[in-house]
C-alpha positions as CSV (number, residue, x, y, z in Angstrom):
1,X,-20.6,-88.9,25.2
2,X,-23.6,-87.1,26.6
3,X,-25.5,-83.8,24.4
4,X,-25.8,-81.3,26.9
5,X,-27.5,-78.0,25.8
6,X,-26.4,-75.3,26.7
7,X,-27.5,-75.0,30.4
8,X,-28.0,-71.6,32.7
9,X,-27.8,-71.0,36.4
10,X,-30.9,-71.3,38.3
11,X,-33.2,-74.5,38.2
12,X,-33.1,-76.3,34.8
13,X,-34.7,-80.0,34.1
14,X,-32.4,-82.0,31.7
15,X,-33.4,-85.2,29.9
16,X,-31.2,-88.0,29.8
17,X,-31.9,-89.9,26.7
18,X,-30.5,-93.7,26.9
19,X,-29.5,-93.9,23.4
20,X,-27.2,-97.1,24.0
21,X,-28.9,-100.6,23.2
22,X,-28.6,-101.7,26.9
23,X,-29.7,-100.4,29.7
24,X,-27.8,-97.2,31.4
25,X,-27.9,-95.5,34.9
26,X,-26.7,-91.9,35.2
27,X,-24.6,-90.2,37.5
28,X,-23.9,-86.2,38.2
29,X,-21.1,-85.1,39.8
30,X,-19.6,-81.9,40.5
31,X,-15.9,-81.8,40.9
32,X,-13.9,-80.4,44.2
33,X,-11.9,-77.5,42.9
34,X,-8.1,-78.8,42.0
35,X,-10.2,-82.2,41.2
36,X,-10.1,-83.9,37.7
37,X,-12.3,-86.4,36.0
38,X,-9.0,-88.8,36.6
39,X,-9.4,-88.3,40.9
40,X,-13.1,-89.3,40.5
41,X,-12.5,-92.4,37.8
42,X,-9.5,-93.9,40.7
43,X,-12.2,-92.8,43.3
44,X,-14.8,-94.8,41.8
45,X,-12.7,-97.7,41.1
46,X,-11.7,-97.7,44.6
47,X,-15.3,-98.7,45.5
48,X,-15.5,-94.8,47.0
49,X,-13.1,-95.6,49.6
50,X,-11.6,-92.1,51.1
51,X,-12.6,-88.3,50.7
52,X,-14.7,-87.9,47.7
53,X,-13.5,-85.9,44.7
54,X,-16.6,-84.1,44.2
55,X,-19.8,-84.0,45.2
56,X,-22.8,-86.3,44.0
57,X,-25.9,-83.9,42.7
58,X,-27.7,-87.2,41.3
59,X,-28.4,-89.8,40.1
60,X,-30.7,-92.6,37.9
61,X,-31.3,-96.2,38.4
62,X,-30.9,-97.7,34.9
63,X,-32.7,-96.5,31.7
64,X,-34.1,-99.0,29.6
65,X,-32.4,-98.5,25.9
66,X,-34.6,-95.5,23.8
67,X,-36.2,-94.0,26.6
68,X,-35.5,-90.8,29.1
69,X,-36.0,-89.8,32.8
70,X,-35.6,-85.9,33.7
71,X,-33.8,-85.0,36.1
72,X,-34.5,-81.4,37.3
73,X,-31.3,-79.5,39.4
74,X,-30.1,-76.1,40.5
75,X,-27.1,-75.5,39.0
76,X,-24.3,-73.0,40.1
77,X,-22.8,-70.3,37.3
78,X,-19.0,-71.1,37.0
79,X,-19.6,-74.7,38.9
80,X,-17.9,-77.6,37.1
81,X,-20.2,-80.2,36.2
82,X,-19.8,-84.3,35.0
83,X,-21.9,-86.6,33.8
84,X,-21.0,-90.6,33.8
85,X,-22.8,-93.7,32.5
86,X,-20.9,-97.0,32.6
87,X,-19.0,-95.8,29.2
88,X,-18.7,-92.1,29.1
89,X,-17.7,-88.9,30.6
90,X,-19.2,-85.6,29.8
91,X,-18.0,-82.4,31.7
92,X,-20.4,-79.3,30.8
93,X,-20.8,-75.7,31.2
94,X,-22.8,-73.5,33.4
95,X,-23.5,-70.1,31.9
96,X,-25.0,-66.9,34.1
């Protein structure tokens, strides 16, 4: 999975750090309410056919292996937040 710091609401600039020996694009979502990480995996695999489960925030084209992009967002106290790569899924936090 992903280490997310602890993140506020407001404007915040994350680094995503490719720490996997191939290359790695990022994506950030943010679920619909009543949507879990399982509705956005079938989504995905559909080829994004139908209503989207959440709503795409961002997104990277692939990091080389060792080295970081940042990727600077306004993010929403009590918003549910995901970040995929091709291998993991890391929901995070917003605080006030």
């Amino acid at each position: 999975g992903f280490k997310v710091p602890k993140l506020e609401a407001g404007r915040n600039t994350i680094e995503l750090r490719n720490g996997a020996s191939d290359e790695r694009g990022f994506i950030l979502f943010s679920p619909r309410p009543g949507k879990t990480l399982e509705d956005i995996g079938a989504w995905a695999e559909s080829g994004f056919k139908g209503r989207a489960p959440a709503t795409l925030l961002g997104a990277t084209q692939s990091i080389p292996p060792r080295k970081s992009v940042f990727l600077t967002l306004e993010l929403e106290a009590a918003r549910r937040y995901v970040f995929f790569d091709e291998e993991n899924q890391t929901p995070f936090p917003v605080s006030r």
